[in-house]
N, C-alpha and C positions, 0 to 999 in steps of 0.2 A: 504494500500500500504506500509506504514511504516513500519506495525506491520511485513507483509510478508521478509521485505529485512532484518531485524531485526534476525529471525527465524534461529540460527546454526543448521545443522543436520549433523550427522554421515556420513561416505559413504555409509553403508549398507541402514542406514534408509532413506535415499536418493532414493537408487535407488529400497527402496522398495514401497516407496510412488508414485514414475515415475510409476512402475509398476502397481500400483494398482488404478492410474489417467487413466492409458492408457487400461487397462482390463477393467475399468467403462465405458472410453468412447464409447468404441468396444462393450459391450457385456450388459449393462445397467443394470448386476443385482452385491448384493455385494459380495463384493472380499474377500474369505477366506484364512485364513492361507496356505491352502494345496495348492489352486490353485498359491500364489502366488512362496511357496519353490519350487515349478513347474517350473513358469514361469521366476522368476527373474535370477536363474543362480547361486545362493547363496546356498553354502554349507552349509546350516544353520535348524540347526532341527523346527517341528515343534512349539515346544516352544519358543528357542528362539526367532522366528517370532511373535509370539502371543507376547512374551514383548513389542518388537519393536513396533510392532500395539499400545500398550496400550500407549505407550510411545507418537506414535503420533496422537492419540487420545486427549492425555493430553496436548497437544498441539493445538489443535484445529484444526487439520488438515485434519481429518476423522473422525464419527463417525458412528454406530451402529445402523441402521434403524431397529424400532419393534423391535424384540425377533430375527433377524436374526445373527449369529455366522459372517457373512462375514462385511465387513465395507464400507461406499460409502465416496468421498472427499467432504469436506465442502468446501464452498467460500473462506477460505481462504486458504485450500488445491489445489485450482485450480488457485488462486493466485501466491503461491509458484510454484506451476509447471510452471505455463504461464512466469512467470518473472527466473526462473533458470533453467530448463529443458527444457524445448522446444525447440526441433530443428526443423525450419520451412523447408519443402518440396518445393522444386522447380516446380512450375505449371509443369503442361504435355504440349506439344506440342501443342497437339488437344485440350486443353481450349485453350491455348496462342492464337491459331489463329482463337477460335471461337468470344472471345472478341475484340480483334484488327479487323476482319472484318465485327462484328457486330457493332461495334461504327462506323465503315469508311464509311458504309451504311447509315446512318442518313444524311436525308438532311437540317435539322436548328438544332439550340440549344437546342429545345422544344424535338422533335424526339431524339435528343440525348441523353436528360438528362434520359425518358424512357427507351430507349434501355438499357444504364447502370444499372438502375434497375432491369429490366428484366435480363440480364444477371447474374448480383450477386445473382438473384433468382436462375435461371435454371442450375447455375454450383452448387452450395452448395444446393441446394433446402433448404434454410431458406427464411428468407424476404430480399429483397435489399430495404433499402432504399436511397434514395441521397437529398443532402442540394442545392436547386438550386441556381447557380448563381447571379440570379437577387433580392436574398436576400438584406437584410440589409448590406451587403459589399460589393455588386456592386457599380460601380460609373458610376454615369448616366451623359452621352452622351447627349439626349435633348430629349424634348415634346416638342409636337405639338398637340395643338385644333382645332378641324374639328366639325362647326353646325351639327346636325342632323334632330333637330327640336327644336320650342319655349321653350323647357321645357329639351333638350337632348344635351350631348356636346360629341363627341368620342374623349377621350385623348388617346394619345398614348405618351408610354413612353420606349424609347432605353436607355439598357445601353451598357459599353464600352466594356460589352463582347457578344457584338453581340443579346442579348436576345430582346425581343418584347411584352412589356402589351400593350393592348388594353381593354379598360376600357370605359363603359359608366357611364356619371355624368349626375345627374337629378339637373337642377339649378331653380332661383328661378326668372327668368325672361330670358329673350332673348339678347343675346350678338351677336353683329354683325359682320364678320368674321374677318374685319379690329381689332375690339378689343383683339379677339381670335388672332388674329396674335402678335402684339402689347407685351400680355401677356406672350405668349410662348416666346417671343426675353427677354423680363425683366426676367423670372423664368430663361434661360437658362445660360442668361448674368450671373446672377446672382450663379446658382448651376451648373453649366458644370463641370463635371470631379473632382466633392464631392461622397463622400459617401451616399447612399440611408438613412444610418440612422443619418448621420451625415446634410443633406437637412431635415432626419423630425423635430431633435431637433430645425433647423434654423424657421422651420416652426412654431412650437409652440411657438417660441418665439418671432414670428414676431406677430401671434394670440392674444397675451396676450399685444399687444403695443393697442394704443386708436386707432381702425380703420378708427378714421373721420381725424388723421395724416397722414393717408397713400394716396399720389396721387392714382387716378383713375387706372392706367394701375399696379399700384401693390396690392390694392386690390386687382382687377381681377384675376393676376396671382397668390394669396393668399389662395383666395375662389376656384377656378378651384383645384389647386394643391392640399385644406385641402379635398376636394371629393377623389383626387386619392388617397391619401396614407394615409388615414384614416380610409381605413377598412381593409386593406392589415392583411389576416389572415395566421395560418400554413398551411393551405391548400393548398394557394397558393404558398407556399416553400419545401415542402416536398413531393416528387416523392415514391411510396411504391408498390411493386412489389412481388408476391407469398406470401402474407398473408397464403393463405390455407394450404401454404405445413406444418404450423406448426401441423395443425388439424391431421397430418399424424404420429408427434413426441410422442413418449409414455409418454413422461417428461410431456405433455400437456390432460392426458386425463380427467382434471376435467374441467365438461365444465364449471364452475365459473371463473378456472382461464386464459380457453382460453377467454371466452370474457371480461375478464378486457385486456388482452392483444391486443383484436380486437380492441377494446372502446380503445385503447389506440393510435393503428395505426390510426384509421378512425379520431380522433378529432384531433393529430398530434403535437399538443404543446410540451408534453414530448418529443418528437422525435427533434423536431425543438430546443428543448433545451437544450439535449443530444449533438446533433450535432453539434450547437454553441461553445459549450464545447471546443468543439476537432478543432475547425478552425486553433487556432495557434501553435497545435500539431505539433511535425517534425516525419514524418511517421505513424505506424499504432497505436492507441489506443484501449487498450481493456478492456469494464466495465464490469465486473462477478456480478451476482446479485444486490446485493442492492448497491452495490458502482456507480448505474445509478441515484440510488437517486428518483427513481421513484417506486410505492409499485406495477403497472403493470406488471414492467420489472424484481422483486423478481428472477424468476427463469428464466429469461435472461442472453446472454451475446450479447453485441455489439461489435461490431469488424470494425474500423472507418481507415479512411483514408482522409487525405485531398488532394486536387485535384487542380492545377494550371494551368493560365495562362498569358506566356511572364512572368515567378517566380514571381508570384506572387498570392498566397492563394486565392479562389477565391468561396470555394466551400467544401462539406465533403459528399461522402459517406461511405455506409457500412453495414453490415448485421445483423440482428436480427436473433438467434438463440437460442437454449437451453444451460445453465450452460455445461451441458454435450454434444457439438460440439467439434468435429476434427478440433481443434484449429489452428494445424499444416499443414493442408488443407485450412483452411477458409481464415488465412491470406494473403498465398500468391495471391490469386482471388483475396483480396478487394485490396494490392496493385497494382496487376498488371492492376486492371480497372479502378483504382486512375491515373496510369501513361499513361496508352492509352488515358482515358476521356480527358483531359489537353492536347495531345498533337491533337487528334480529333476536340476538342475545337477551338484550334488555324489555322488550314486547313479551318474552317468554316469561319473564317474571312475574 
């Protein structure tokens, strides 16, 4: 990021590297001298061009695939464009109002978080992913323990943006409803309107005190609670929509590296860590290859967005696609269904 804002260029070299960023992304093969004294506008022979090229080459900003004469942008070629070039395009209508009346339709938070995905699928056709809610920044509202059987507790757990786990816990004897109520008043008294991840630190650290100090009704609500949020995995946070449509991207045809990229969706961590990333981001972020920090996402870009509600950060999504995406397209969908989700969000309430 440094190195890119750091980077002086010419005018000409400027608008020849634009040019030959945006004939990449359109046409996916490399960009030669001729096409670009063509397409740029520039009264400039072909030599001169071929300097210029060499020039930002030496720069690191394009280089030479194979024995081909034409050049493709490097990561940090598409860096320089994303952060100085890019003028982003104003949604169309007809997405505008396929997103806004696709989230309206959702009838809970669960349905909604989907439909968002799905949609940042089917307008870009890359992947949508979204960071849910009832993450590690939710703050939780209250649980409640419901018997099921000798051996079965169904915990439920609301937080304050409307969401709903239902969890079954296997305990290790029979708790009698009264105790299960009991519990749920101490645990709620206790974390009402904390932090989900800020309630699990309180937990481990209640864990690690001598358990034969702890009265009877806080154990209980100790042991109930170290069942629910103690296995709490990415799966359970991270929504992932039109995986396939990568298989369809040319940037994508070794199948090694679509399925490190599958293996990457389906286990979910990297994504969920990606996305933490970006929670206290203001507006869109965007990681170009390896600046995801992940060896899956190498010939990735994410394109994030965090999502509010009642202002207040609450949630991230955003789209998984190839280095080589119509940047200038992508973004405005992950904003625009960043600002409908949030305000969707908040109707559901």
């Amino acid at each position: 990021m440094t190195a890119a804002t750091e980077i002086q260029l010419s005018d000409r070299a400027e608008t020849l590297l634009r040019e030959l960023v945006r004939r990449y992304i359109s046409d996916g093969e490399p960009v030669g001298s001729r096409t670009l004294s063509r397409e740029s506008g520039l009264e400039l022979s072909a030599a001169t061009i071929r300097n210029v090229m060499a020039d930002l080459e030496d720069l690191g900003l394009i280089r030479s695939p194979h024995t081909s004469s034409g050049r493709v942008p490097t990561q940090l070629g598409y860096r320089v464009f994303v952060d100085t070039m890019l003028k982003v395009k104003p949604l169309d209508a007809a997405s505008v109002n396929e997103i806004n009346s696709g989230l309206a339709s959702a009838r809970d938070p669960d349905e909604l978080m989907s439909m968002a995905s799905e949609l940042l699928s089917q307008i870009t056709q890359f992947a949508g992913v979204v960071l849910l809610p009832g993450g590690e920044h939710a703050n939780l509202r209250q649980i409640e323990f419901l018997p099921l059987a000798d051996d079965r507790i169904l915990a439920i757990l609301v937080t304050e943006d409307g969401r709903v786990q239902n969890r079954v816990l296997f305990v290790d004897r029979k708790y009698t409803p009264v105790e299960l109520v009991e519990a749920a008043n101490f645990f709620n008294d206790r974390f009402s309107g904390r932090a989900l991840n800020e309630v699990r630190r309180r937990l481990v650290q209640d864990m690690e005190h001598d358990s034969i100090s702890m009265n009877r009704i806080m154990r209980t609500a100790v042991n109930m609670a170290k069942e629910l949020f103690g296995d709490e995995t990415a799966s359970d946070s991270v929504v992932v929509s039109g995986e396939t449509n990568l298989m369809s991207v040319p940037d994508f045809d070794q199948v090694e590296k679509l399925r490190e990229i599958f293996d990457a969706f389906k286990a979910k961590q990297d994504l969920l860590q990606l996305l933490d990333k970006s929670m206290n981001a203001r507006g869109i972020s965007i990681f170009i290859g390896e600046e995801s920090g992940y060896n899956a996402l190498t010939d990735c870009s994410v394109v994030t967005a965090p999502y509010e509600s009642d202002g207040r950060c609450i949630g991230v999504l955003g789209v998984v696609g190839p280095t080589r995406m119509s940047y200038e397209d992508v973004i405005p969908v992950v904003d625009i269904t960043a600002r409908f989700l949030g305000t969707a969000l908040k109707s559901l309430h």
